[in-house]
TORVO-694918 format. One record per atom (N, C-alpha, C, O): x, y, z. Coordinates in steps of 0.02 Angstrom, whole numbers, plus 50000, padded with zeros to 5 digits. Layout:
<pts>
XYZ...
</pts>
This chain:
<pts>
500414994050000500005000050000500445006350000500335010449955500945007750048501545011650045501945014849990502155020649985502015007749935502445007649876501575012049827501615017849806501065008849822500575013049782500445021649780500275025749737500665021849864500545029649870501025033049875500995039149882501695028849872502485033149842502215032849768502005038249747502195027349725502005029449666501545035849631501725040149590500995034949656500405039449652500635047549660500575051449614500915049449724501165056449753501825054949694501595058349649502365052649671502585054549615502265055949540502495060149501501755052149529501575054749473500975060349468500835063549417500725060649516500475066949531500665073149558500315077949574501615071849563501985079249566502295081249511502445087049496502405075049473502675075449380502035080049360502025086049346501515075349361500815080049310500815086849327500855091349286500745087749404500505096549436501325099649391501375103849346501765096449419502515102449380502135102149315501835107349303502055096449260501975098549194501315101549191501155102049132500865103549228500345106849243500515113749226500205116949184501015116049260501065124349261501505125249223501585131249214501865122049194502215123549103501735125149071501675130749046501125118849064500655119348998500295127349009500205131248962500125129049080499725134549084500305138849060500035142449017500865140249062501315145049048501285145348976501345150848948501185138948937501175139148864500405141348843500275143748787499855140148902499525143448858499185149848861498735151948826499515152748914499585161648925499955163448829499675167948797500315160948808500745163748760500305159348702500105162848656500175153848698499895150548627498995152848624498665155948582498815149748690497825149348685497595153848707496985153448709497925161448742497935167348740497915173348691497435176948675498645173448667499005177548636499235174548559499525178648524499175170048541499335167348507500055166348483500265165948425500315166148529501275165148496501485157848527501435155348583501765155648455502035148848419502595147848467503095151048451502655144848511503245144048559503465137248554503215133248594503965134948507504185128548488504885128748535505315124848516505025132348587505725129648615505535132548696505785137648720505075128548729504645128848792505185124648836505255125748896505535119848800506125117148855506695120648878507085118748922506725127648834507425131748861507205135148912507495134648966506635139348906506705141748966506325137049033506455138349092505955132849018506045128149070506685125649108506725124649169507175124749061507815119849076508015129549101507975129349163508135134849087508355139949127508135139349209508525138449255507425140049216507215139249286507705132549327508035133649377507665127049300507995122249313508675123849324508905120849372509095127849292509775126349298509905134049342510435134649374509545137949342509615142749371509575142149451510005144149491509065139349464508795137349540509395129249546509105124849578509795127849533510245122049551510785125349555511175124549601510915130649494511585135349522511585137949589511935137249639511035141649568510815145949667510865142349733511095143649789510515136649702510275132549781510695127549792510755124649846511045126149735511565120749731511805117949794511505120149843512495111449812512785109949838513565112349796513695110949737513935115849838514825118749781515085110749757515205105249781515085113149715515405108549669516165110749637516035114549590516775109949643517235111649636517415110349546517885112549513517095108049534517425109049438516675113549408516495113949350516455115549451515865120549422515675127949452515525128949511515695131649413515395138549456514595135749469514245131349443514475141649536513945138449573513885135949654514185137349706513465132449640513645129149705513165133649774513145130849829512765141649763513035145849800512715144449858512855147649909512055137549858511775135249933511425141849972511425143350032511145144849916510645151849951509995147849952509785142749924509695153050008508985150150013508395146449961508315148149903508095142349989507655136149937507415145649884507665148049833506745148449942506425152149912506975156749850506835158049791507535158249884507665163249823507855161649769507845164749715508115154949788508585151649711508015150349665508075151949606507365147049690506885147149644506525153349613506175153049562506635158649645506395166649624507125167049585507065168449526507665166449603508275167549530508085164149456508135166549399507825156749481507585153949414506995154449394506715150049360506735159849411506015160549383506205168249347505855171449307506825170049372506595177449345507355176249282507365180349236507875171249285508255167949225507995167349172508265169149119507165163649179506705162849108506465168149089506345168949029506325173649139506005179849114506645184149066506535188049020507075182749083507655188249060507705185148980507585187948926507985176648999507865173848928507275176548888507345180248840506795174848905506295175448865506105183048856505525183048835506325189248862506315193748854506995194548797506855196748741507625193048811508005193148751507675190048705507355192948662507715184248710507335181848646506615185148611506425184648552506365187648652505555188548634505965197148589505595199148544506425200248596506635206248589506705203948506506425207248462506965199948497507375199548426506775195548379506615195748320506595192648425505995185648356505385187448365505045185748317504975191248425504155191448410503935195948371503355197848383504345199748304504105203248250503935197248195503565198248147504255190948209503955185548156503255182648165502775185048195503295178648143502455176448143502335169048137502645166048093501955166148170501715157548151502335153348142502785154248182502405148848094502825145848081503455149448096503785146548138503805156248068504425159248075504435159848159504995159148184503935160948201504325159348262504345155048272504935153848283503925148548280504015143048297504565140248286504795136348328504955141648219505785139748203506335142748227506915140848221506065149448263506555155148291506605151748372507155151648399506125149548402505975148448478506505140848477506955139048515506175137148409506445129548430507315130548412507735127848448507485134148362508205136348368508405136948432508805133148459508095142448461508415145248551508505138448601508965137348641507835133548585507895127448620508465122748601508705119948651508715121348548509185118648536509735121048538510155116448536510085128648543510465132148565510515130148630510985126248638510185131648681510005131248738510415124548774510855124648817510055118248736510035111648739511035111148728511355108248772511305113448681511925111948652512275116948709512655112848736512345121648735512585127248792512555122948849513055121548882511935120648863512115115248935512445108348919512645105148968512515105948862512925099848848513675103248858514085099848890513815107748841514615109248809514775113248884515075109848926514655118248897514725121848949514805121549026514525124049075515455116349008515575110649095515575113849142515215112249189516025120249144516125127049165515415129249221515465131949276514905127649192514265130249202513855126849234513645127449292513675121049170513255116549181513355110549201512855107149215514075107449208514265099249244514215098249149514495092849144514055100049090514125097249023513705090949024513135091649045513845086649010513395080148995513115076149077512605072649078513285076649104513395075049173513065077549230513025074849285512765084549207512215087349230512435090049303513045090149314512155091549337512085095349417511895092549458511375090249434511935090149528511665085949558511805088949624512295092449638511365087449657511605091149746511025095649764511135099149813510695095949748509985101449787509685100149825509175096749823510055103849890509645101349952508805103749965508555109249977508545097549958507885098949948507435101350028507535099050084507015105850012506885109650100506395105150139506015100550123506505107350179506215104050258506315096250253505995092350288506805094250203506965087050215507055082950271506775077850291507685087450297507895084950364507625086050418507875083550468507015090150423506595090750469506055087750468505845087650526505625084550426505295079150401505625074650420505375072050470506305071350395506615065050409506305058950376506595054250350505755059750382505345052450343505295055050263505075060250240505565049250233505575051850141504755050150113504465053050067504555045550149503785044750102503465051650129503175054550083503445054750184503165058850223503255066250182502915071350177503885064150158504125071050132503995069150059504025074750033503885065650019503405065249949502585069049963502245073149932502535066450008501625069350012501615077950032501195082150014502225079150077502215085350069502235089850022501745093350009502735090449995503155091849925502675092149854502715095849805502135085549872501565085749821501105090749831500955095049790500795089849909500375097949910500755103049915500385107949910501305104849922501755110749906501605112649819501415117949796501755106749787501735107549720501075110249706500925115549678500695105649728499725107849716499495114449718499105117649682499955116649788499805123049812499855128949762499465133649754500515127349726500695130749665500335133149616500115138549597500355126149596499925127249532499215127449529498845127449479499065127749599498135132749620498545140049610498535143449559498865141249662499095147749650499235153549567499135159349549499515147149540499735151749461498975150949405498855154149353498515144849443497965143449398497395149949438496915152149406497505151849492496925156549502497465163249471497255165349417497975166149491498275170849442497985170949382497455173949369498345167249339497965166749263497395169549258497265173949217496795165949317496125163949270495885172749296495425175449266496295176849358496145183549355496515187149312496255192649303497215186149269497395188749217497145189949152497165194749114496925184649148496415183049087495915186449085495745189449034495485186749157494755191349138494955198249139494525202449129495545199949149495735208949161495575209549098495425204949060495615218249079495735221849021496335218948984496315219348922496785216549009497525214348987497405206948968497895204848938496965202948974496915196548957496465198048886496515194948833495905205048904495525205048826495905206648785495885204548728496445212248813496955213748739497445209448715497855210448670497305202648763497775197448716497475195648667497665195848609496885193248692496425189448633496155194648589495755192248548496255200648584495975206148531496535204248492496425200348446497425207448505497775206948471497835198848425498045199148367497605190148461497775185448450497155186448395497335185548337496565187848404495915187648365496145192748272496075190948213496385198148298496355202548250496725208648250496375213648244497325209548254498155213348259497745219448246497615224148283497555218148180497315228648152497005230648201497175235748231496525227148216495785230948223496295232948284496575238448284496455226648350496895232548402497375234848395497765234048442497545237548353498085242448320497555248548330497665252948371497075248348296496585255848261496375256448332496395262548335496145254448400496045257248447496445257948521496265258348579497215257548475497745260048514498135257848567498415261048613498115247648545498465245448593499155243648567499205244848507499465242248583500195240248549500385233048554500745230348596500155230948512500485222648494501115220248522501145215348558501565223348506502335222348511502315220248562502265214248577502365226348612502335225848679501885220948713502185216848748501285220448713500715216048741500885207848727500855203248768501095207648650501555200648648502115199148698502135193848729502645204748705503235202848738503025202948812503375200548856502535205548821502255204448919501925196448923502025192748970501535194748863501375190248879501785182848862501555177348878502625183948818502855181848809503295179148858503375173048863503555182848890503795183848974503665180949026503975177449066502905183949016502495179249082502575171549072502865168249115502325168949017502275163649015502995158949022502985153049038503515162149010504275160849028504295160049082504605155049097504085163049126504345162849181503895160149251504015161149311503365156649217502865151849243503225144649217503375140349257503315144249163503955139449129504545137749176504765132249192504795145349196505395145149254505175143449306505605141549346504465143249330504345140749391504175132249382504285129749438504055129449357503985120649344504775118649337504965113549366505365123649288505735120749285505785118749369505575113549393506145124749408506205124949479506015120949505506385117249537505205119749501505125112649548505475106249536505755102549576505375105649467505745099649440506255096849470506325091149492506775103549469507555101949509507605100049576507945096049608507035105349592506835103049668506725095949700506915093749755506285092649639505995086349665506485081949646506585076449671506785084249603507425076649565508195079249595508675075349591508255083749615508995085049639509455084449584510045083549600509305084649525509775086349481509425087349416508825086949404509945088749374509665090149312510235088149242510785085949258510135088549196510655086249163510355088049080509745088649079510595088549029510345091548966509915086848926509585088648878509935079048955509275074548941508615074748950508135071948925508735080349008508015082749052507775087248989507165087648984508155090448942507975096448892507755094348819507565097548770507855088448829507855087148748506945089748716506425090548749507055090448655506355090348620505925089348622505435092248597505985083948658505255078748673504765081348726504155080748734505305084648761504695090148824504285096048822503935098548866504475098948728504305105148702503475098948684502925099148711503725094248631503265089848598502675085448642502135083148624503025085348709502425081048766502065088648789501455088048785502225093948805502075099948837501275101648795500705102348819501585101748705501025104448693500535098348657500025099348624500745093748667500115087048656499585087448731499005085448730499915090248792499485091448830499135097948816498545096948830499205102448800499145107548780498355107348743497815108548771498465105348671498135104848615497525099048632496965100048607497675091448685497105087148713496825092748762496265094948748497055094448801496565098048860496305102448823495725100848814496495110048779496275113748761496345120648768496115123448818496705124248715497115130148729496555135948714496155136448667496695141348784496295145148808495745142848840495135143848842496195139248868495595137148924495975134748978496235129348964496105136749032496635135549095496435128049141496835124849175495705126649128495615121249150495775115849120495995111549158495745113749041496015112048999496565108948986496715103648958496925114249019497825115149003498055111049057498635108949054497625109249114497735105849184497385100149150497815095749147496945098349129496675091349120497075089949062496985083949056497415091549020497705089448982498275085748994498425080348969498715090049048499205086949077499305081749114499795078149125498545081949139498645076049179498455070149150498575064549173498145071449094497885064049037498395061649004498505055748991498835068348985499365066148938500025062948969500405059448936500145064849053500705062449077500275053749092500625048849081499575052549116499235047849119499615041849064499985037149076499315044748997499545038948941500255038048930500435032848903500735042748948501455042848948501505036648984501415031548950501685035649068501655031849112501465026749109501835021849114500665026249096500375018849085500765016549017501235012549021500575018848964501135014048911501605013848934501795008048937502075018448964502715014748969502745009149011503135005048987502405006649084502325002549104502064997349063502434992449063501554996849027501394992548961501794989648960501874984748996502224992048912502614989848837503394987348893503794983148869503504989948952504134983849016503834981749030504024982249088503164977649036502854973549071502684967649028502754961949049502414969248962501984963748903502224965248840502004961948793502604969348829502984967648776503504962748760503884962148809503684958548704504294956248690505034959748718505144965748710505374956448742506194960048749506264962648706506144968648715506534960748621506774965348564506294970548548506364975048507505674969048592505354976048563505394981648598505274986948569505614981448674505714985648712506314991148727506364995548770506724989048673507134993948672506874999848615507175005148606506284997848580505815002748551505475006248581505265011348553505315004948639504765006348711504685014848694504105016948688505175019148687505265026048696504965027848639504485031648644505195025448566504855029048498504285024748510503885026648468504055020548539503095019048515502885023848552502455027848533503215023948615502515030548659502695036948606502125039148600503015040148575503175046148534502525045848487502075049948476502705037148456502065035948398501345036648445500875038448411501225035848496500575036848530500315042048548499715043548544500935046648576500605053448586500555055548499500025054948469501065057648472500865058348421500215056248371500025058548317499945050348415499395047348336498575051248405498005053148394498925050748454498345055148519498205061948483497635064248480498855065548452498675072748445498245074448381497885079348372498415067448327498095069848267497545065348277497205064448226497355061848334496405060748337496175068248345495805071648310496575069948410496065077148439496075079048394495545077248371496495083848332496235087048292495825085948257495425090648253495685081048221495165077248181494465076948229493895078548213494675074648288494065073648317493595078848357492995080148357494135081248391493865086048431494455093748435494715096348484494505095848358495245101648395495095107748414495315113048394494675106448455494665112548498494825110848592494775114348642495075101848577495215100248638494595096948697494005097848686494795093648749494255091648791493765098048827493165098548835494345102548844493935106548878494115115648836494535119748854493495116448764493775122748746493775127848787493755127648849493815133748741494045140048768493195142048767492795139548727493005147248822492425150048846492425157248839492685160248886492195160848791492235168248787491695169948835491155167048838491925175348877491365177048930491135183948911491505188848918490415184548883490125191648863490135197748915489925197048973490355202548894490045206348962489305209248982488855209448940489235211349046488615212149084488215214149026487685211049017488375219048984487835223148934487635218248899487025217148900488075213948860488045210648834487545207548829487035209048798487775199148887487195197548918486465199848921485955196948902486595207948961485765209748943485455208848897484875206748897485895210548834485435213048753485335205148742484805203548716485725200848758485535192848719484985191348777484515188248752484895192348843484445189048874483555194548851483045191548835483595200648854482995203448816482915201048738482385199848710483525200548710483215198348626482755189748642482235186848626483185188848672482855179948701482005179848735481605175148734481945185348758481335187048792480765188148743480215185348743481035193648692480695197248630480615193148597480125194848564480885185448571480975181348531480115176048544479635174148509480345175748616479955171548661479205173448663478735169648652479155180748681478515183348645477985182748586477405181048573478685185448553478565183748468478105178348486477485178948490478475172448499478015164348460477445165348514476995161048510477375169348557476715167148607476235174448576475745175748611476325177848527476035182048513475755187648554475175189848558476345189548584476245192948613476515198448607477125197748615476295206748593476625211848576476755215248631476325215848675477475218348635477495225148682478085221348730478325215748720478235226048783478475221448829478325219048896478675214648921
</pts>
């Protein structure tokens, strides 16, 4: 029973971390509409940033500097913002596809800088040593999984009620004005540029906050943690749950880390031996053949996006509904 609910509290601290990536991706994609094909760099920033900070010294690496849990994770949350503000400086004048090749460049840049950069990053070999908090005061390790999970939970309630009041501001409508139709909020005087690169940012550095936990919960990190496949699992959750829609973006994650897991248990459990060293490209072929049902089937996702009218609004559709209602009962006037 022990071993089920160590299992369980791990994969329900994997889903909540990839929980608040997907919402970070979809402040910038099911928001705002920007093509963010390299979502693992500044993830892997939060990550390597908050292991520099919080590190254990490591003598063949700068670093090491063992500052507080809270700040090293506020260093790597605000690492992705800086990234993603350089970057967002030079590439969010492109568009669709041209960023999506500009972002996944930065990710593979990114990806090749923490391989090579021993100096920095430990190079292939990664970082290891993050003393994880209130460990030793806990003392019990299953004890301290269940914590660590509602710590995580706590989070990503926290960044999911943020959002869902970002979103209803004036600043969430001028995403979706600019994502809906650039001119028209051009002609009543909002500025694209800018409103992209805020919301480009943000979502970086909600990115920087999952990396952070990540490191947190695994005590290390290494440039395997970065590869492609986390840009490509990120937004298969993304696109199943349903972008612009924050609830969505959470049920997605947790369906999509769901079928990750269970197949992979599958295919080491009842597969052939020679087939299992395939184990990794069939789940690729699964999410992948998952993403092109939803589109076909449902691409607007399990849970779409909900435009909310305002109060006036409302009024005029609930009196036309009234007037309508009349009508067929023949009844004139009001």
């Amino acid at each position: 029973m022990i071993g089920f609910v160590s299992y369980l509290a791990f994969f329900l601290t994997m889903a909540a971390i990839f929980a608040i990536a997907v919402l970070g991706l979809n402040l910038q994609w099911g928001y705002t509409g920007l093509f963010n094909g390299g979502v693992v760099a500044f993830f892997g920033a939060g990550a390597y940033a908050t292991m520099i900070l919080g590190g254990r010294p490591d003598p063949t690496v700068m670093g090491g500097f063992e500052l507080p849990f809270l700040v090293a994770v506020c260093g790597g949350i605000l690492a992705a913002g800086l990234l993603a503000w350089i970057v967002g400086i030079l590439t969010l004048r492109l568009r669709h596809d041209y960023l999506a090749i500009a972002t996944f460049g930065v990710a593979i840049a990114f990806e090749s800088v923490t391989r090579n950069a021993e100096w920095l990053t430990g190079a292939a070999r990664g970082l290891r040593g993050f003393p994880r908090p209130f460990e030793a005061a806990i003392g019990n390790t299953f004890v301290y999984n269940l914590v660590f999970l509602a710590f995580v939970l706590a989070v990503l309630v926290l960044v999911y009620l943020g959002l869902e009041r970002l979103v209803r501001s004036p600043f969430g409508r001028a995403l979706r004005a600019i994502r809906d139709d650039e001119t028209a909020s051009r002609a009543v005087g909002k500025d694209p540029t800018r409103l992209r690169l805020t919301s480009f940012v943000l979502g970086a550095m909600i990115m920087g906050i999952a990396g952070a936990l990540y490191v947190t919960f695994y005590a290390f990190v290494s440039p395997q943690d970065l590869a492609p496949i986390l840009t490509f699992q990120i937004w298969a959750m993304l696109i199943v749950g349903g972008a612009g829609n924050n609830r969505g973006a959470i049920l997605g994650a947790f369906a999509i880390w769901a079928v990750w897991t269970a197949s992979g248990f599958a295919l080491s459990r009842f597969a052939p031996q020679a087939m299992q060293i395939y184990s990794g490209s069939i789940q690729f072929i699964l999410i992948g053949s998952i993403i092109v049902g939803m589109l076909l089937w449902r691409p607007q996702g399990l849970l779409p996006e909900r435009l909310e009218r305002s109060a006036g609004a409302r009024r005029r559709g609930e009196a036309e509904a009234a007037a309508a209602a009349r009508a067929q009962r023949g009844v004139v006037g009001p």
